[in-house]
C-alpha positions as CSV (number, residue, x, y, z in Angstrom):
1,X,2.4,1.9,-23.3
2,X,0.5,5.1,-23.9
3,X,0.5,8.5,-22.1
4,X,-3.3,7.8,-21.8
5,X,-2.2,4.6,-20.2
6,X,0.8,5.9,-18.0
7,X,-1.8,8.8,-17.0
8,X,-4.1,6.4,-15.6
9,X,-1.8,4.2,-13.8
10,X,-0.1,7.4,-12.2
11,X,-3.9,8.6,-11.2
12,X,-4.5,4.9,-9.7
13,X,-1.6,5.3,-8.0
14,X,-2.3,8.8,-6.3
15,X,-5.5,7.8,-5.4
16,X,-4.3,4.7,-3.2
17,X,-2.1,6.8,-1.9
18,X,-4.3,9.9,-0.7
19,X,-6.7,6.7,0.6
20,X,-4.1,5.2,2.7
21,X,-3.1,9.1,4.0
22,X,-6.7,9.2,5.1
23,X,-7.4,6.0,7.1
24,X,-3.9,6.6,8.7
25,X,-4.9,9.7,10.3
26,X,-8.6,8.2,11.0
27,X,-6.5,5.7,12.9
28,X,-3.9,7.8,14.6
29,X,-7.1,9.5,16.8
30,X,-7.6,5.6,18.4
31,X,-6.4,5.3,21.6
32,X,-2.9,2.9,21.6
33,X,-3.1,-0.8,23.1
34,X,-0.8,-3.4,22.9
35,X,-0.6,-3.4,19.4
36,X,2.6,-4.9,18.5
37,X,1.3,-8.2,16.9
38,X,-0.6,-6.6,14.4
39,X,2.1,-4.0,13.2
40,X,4.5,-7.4,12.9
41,X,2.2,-8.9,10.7
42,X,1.1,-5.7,8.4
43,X,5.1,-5.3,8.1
44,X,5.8,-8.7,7.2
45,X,2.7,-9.5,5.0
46,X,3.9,-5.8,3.4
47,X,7.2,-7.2,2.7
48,X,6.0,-10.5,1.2
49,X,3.7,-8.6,-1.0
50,X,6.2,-6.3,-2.4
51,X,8.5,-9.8,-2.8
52,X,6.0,-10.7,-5.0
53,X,5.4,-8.2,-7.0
54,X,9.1,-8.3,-8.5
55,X,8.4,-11.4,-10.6
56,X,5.0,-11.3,-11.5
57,X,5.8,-7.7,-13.3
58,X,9.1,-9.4,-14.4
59,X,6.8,-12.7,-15.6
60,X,4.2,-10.1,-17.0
């Protein structure tokens, strides 16, 4: 791979991270309800993600 390659991936990767910075602050102003389902299922659907992730770079 490329420094021109590795640069972009490194941008891509800042950028999704400044863009998840920002909706979690846009959502830390809501007012809290009983939200324990939903962060369950954003941890969980997190972890199978990442799970995945592991072979298809290893397959790639």
């Amino acid at each position: 791979m490329t420094i021109r390659g590795l640069r972009a991936i490194g941008a891509l990767i800042i950028s999704t991270a400044m863009t998840g910075a920002a909706w979690a602050q846009a959502t830390a102003a809501a007012p809290a309800a009983d939200q324990s389902g939903n962060i369950a299922w954003a941890l969980i659907s997190t972890v199978l993600v990442l799970m995945m992730c592991f072979p298809g770079l290893a397959l790639f």
